[in-house]
N, C-alpha and C positions, 0 to 999 in steps of 0.2 A: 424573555420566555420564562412562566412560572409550570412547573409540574406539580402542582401538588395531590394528584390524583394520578399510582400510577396504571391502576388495568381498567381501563374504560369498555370491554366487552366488546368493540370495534371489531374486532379480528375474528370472531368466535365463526365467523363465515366462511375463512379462508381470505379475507382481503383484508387489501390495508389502505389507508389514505398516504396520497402523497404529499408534498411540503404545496401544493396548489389544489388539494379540496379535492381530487379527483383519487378515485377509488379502485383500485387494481386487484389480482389476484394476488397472493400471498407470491407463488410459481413464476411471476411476470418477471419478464428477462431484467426489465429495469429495477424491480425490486429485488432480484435476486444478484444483478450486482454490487450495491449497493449493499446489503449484505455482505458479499464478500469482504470489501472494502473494512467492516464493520470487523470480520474475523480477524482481516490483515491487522488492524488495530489493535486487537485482543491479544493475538501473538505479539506485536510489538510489547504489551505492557508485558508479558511473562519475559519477554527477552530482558527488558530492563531489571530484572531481581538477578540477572547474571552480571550483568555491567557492571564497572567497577570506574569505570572512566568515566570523571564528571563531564566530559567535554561530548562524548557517544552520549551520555546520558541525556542532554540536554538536545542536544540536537534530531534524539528520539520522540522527546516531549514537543520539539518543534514541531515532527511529523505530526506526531497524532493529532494534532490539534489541525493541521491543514487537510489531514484524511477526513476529518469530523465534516472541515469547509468541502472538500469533495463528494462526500456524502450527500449533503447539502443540494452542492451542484445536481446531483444525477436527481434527486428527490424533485425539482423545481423544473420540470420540461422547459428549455427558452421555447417562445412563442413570439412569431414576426408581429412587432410592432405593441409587444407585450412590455413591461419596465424589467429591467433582467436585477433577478435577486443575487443571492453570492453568488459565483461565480471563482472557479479555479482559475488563475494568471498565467501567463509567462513569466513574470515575475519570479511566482513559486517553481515552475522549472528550472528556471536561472539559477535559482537557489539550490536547489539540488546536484544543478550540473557544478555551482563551484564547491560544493561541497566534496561533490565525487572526487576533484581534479585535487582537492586540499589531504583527502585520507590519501589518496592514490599515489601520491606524487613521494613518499619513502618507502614503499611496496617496491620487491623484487621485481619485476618482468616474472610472468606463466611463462612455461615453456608447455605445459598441459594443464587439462581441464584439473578443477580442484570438487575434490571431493566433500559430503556438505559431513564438517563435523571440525572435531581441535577440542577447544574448549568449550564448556557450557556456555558462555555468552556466543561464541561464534554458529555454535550449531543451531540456537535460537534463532539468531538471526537468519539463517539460510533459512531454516520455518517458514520466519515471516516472510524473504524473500521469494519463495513458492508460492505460497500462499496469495502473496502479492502478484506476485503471474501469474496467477487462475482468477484474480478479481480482473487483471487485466483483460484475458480472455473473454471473459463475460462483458466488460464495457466496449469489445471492438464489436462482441458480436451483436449487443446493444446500439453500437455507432453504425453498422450497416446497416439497421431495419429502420434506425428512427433517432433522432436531431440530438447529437450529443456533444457538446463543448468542447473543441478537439485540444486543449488543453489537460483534461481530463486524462487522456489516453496517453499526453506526452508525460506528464505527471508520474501516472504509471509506472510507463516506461524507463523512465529516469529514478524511482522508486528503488527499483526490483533492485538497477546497476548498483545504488548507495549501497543500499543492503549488504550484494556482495561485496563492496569494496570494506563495508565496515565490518564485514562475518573475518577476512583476511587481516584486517588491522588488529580485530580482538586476538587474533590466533600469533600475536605475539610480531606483528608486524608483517604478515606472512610467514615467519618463519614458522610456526608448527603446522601450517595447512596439510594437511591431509591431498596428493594429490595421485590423480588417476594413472596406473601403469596400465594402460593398453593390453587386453590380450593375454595379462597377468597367468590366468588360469583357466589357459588352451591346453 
């Protein structure tokens, strides 16, 4: 891929082309979450000017780089009997899931919900984590109407979990979470 031109007046309409030549509204559910995904991104990079942890750091840069591939995905409708371009894996769930189980596994046990804040790395991440739930939201509501790589949606969802396990591991291993008292101020 070369860009060396980057506003080509494309859009000046309200629509955009997708990664297969086909032309949407700017508003199209598809393009809009995909978008998301695009924000969940952006918060990732400000998350990392908090990080201090080579090992969070890099495992960040791993994300972005597979949200780009997700992006990708959502941008490229599959079409039966079409040659299928990138495409998100199970693989890269996998990945995630043992990521989850590797930060998780010297974290205290919750006894309650955790409040989103600690440190400036951890609060960023809960950011991105939301953030990352609402792009989610948009790809199921994407996945109900019309053909969407149900890897995509596991991705996601296994996303948002890293997120919180790495927002609790910044905050000092769990130990300075921030967590919910119930009821506090009845």
């Amino acid at each position: 891929m070369k860009l060396d031109k980057i506003y080509t007046r494309g859009g000046d309409e309200g629509k955009t082309s997708l990664g297969d030549g086909t032309r949407l509204a700017k508003f199209d559910l598809r393009v809009a979450a995909y978008g998301e995904i695009d924000e969940a991104n952006s918060v990732l990079g400000v998350s990392m000017l908090h990080i201090l942890d080579a090992d969070v750091r890099t495992i960040l840069l791993h994300i972005q780089n597979d949200l780009f591939d997700l992006g990708a995905d959502l941008c490229r409708p599959s079409r039966e009997g079409a040659s299928q371009p990138l495409r998100v894996t199970p693989a890269q769930v996998l990945w995630l899931e043992q990521t989850i189980d590797r930060f998780n596994a010297p974290l205290a046990p919750l006894t309650t919900f955790v409040l989103p804040g600690g440190s400036p790395a951890a609060s960023y991440l809960h950011l991105a984590r939301t953030v990352t739930r609402r792009a989610e939201r948009s790809v199921a509501e994407l996945a109900d109407r019309r053909r969407v790589n149900p890897a995509v949606l596991h991705y996601l969802n296994r996303l948002s979990d890293l997120l919180f396990v790495l927002a609790r591991y910044s905050n000092d291993h769990g130990k300075t979470d921030v967590l919910w008292t119930p009821g506090l101020h009845r």
